[in-house]
C-alpha positions as CSV (number, residue, x, y, z in Angstrom):
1,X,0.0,0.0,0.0
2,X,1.0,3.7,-1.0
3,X,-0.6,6.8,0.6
4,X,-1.1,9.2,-1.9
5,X,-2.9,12.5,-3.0
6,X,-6.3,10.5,-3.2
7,X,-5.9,8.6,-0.2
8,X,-4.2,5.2,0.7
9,X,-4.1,3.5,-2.5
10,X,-2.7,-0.3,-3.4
11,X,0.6,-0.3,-5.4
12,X,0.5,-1.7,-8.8
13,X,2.4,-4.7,-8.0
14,X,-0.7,-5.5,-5.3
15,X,-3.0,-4.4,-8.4
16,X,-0.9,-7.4,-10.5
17,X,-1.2,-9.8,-7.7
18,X,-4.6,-9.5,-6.1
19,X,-6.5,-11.5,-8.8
20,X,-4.1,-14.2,-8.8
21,X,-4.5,-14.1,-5.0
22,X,-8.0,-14.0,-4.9
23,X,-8.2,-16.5,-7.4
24,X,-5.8,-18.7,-5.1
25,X,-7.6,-18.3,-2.0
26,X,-11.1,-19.1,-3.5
27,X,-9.6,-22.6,-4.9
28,X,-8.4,-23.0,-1.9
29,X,-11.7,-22.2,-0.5
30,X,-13.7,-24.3,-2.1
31,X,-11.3,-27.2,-1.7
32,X,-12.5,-27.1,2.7
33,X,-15.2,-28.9,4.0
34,X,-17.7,-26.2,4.7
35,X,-18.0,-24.5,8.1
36,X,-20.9,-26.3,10.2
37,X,-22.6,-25.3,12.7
38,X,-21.6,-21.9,13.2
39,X,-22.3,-20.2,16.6
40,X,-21.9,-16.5,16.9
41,X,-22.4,-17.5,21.0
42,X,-19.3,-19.5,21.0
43,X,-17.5,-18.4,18.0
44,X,-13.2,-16.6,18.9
45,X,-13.3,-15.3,15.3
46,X,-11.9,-11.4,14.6
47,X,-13.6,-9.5,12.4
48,X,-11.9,-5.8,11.3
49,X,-14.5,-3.2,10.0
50,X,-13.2,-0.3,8.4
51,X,-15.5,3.2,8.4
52,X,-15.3,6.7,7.6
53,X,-16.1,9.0,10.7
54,X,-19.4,9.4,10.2
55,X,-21.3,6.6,10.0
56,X,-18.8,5.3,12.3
57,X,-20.3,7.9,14.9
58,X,-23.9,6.9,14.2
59,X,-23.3,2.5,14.2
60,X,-20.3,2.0,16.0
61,X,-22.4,1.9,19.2
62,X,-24.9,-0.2,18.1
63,X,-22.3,-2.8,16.5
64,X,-20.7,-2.9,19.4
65,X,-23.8,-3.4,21.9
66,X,-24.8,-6.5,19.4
67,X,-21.6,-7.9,18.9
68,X,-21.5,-7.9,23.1
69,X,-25.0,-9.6,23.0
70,X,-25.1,-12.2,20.1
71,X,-21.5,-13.1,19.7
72,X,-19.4,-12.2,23.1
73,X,-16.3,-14.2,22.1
74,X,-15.4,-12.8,19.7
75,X,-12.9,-10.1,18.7
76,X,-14.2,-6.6,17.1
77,X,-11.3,-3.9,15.7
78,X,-12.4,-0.7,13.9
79,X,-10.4,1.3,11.4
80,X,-10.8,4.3,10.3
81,X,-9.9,5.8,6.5
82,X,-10.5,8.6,4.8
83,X,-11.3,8.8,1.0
84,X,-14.1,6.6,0.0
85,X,-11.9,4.9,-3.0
86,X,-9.7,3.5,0.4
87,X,-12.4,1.1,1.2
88,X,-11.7,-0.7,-2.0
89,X,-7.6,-0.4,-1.1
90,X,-8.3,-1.9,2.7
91,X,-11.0,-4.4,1.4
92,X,-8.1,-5.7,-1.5
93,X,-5.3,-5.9,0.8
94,X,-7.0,-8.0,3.2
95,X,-6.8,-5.2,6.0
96,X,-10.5,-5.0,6.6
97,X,-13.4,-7.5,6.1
98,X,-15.9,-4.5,5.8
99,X,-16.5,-1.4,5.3
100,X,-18.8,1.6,5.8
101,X,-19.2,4.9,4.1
102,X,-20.3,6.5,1.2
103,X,-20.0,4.6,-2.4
104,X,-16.8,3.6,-3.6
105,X,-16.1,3.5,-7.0
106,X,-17.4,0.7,-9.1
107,X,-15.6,-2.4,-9.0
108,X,-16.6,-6.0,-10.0
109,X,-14.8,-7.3,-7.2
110,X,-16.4,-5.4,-4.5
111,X,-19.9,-6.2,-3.2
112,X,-21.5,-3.7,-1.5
113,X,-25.6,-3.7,0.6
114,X,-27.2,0.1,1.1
115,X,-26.8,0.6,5.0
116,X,-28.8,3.8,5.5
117,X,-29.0,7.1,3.7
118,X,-28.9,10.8,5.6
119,X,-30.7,13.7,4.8
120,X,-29.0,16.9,5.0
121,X,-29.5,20.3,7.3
122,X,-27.9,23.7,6.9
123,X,-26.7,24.9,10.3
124,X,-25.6,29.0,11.5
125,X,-25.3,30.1,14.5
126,X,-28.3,31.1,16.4
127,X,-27.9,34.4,16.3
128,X,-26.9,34.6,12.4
129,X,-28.9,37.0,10.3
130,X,-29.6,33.9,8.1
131,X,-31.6,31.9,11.4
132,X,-34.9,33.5,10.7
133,X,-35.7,32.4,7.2
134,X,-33.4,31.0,4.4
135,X,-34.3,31.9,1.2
136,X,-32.1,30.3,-2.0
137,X,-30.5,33.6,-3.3
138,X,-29.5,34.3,0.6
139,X,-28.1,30.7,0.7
140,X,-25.7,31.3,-2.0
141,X,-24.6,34.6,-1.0
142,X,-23.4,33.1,2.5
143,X,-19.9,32.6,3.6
144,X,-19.8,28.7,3.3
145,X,-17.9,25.8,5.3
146,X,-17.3,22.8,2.7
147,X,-15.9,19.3,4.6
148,X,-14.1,17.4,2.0
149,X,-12.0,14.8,3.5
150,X,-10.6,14.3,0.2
151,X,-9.6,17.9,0.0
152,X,-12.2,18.7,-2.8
153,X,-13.0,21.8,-3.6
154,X,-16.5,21.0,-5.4
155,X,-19.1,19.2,-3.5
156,X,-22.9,18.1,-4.3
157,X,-24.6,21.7,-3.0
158,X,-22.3,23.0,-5.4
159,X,-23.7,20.5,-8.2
160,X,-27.1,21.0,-7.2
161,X,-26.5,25.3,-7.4
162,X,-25.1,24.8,-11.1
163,X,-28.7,23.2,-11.8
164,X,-30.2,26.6,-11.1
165,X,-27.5,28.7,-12.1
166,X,-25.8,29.7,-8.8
167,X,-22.9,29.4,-7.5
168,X,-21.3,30.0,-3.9
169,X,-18.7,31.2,-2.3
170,X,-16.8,28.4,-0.2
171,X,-14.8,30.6,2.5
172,X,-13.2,27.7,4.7
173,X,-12.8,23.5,3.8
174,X,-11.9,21.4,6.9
175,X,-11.5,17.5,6.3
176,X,-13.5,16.7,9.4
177,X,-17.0,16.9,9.6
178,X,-17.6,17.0,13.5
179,X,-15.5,20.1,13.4
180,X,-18.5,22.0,11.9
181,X,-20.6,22.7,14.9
182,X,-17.4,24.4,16.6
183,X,-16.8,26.5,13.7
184,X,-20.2,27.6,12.5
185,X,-21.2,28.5,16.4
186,X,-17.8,30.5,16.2
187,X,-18.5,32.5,12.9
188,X,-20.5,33.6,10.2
189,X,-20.4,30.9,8.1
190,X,-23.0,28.7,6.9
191,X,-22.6,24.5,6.2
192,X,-24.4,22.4,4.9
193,X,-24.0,18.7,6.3
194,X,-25.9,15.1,7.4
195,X,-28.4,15.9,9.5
196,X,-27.0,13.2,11.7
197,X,-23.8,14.8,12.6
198,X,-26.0,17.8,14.2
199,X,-27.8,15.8,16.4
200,X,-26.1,16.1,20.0
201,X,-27.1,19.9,20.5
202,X,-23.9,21.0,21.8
203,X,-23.2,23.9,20.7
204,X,-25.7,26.8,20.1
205,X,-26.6,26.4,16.2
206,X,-30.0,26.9,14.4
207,X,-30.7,24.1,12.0
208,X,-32.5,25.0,8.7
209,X,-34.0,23.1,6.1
210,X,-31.7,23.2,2.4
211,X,-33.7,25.8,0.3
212,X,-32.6,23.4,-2.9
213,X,-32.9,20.0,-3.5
214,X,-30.2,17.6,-2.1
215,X,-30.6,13.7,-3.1
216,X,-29.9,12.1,0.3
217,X,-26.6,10.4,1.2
218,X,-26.3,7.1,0.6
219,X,-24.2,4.6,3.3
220,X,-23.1,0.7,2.1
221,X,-21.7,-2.0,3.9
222,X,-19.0,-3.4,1.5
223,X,-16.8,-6.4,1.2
224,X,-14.2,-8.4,-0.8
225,X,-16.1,-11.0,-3.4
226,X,-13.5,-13.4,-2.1
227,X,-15.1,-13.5,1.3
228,X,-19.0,-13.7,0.3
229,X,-19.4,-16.8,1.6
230,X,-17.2,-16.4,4.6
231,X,-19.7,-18.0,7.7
232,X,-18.8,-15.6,10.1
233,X,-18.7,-12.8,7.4
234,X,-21.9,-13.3,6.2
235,X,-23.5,-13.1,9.8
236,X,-21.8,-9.8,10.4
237,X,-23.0,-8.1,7.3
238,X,-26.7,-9.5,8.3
239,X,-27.0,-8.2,11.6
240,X,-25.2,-4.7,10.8
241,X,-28.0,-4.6,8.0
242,X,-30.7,-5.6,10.5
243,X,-29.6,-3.1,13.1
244,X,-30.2,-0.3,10.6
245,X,-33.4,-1.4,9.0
246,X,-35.9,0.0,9.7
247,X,-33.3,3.6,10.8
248,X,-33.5,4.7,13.5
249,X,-35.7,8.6,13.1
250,X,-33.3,11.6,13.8
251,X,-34.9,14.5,16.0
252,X,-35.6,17.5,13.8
253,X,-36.2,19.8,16.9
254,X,-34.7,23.4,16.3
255,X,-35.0,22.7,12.4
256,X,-36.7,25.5,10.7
């Protein structure tokens, strides 16, 4: 593995090798009896899961409360990563058995199941001139904070202003998106993020509804095709499904 502009990539000798390896691995696979029987109760397995910090913030306590309850024994590790392309990069090296976070790109060899999917919420400080009433000329007039962990400097509101023929003006990015409630409460700025993220109440924001239309962001679960049929794998990816299906409602108090 390389870390580079775009995140932490695989080199292109791990490119070269990882279908022969996969390839290897699923003959060898098939060639063992199939696992019987399994017990998440009694099972010692590990299982790695790799997330960005978001959803990590919102099912990290959940996974870990079920994990406790159905399978005890066993040993949980979370990783964190950054670009969404380094799911793919962990998932090929072998580093993670899952993964979290917003689509990576396409790739045959990655399987992926839709998680959950967060609307958003634009959030000022309560005492902006912005709190009473935000109207879509107003929005992109605002001072905004853009999180790009990838260090982008064109996101979707952007997209979605070009539709109309607007554009902002992005005054600060930061990589980190549980920075924003700090900064916004500190400032005049204006962001617009997962409604999730804004759900603690901890510092003194006013939440308003997007005056444009944002498609909600989606959240997969995705794995290596080499480990579909992994037992212990498979039950994982079930019950993290489970545990957000139906989602759990986020509190729109304080949204206008």
């Amino acid at each position: 593995m390389e870390r580079t502009g775009c995140g932490l990539q695989p080199t292109p000798r791990a490119l070269d090798l990882a279908g022969p390896i996969g390839e290897a691995l699923s003959s060898i696979r098939r060639s063992l009896p199939p696992v019987q029987g399994f017990e998440p109760a009694t099972s010692v397995a590990s299982l790695t899961i790799g997330m960005t910090d978001f959803p990590a913030s919102m099912l990290m306590p959940k996974i870990v409360a079920e994990m406790r309850t159905q399978a005890p024994n066993m040993t949980l590790k979370f990783r964190t990563f950054i670009g969404r392309n380094d799911a793919v990069a962990l998932l090929d090296a072998g580093q993670v058995d899952m993964t979290i976070s917003v689509p990576p790109d396409p790739a045959a060899r990655i399987l992926y199941r839709p998680v959950f999917s967060e609307t958003f919420a634009c959030v000022v400080r309560h005492d902006h001139p912005a709190a009473g009433r935000l109207d879509l000329r107003t929005f992109a007039d605002l001072p905004h904070l853009l999180v790009s962990p990838e260090n982008e400097s064109y996101g979707f509101v952007d997209a979605a202003l070009s539709r109309v023929g607007l554009k902002r003006f992005i005054a600060l990015t930061v990589p980190q998106l549980f920075a924003v409630p700090a900064i916004v409460a500190a400032s005049d700025l204006i962001a617009t993020v997962p409604r999730g993220a804004l759900a603690d109440g901890t510092a003194p924001l006013c939440l308003l509804v997007p005056p444009l239309e944002l498609d909600p962001l989606p959240f997969v679960l995705c794995w290596h095709r080499r480990n579909d049929g992994h037992p212990v794998q498979e039950w994982a990816r079930n019950s993290i499904v489970a545990l957000t299906s139906p989602r759990d409602p986020i509190s729109t108090a304080g949204v206008r």
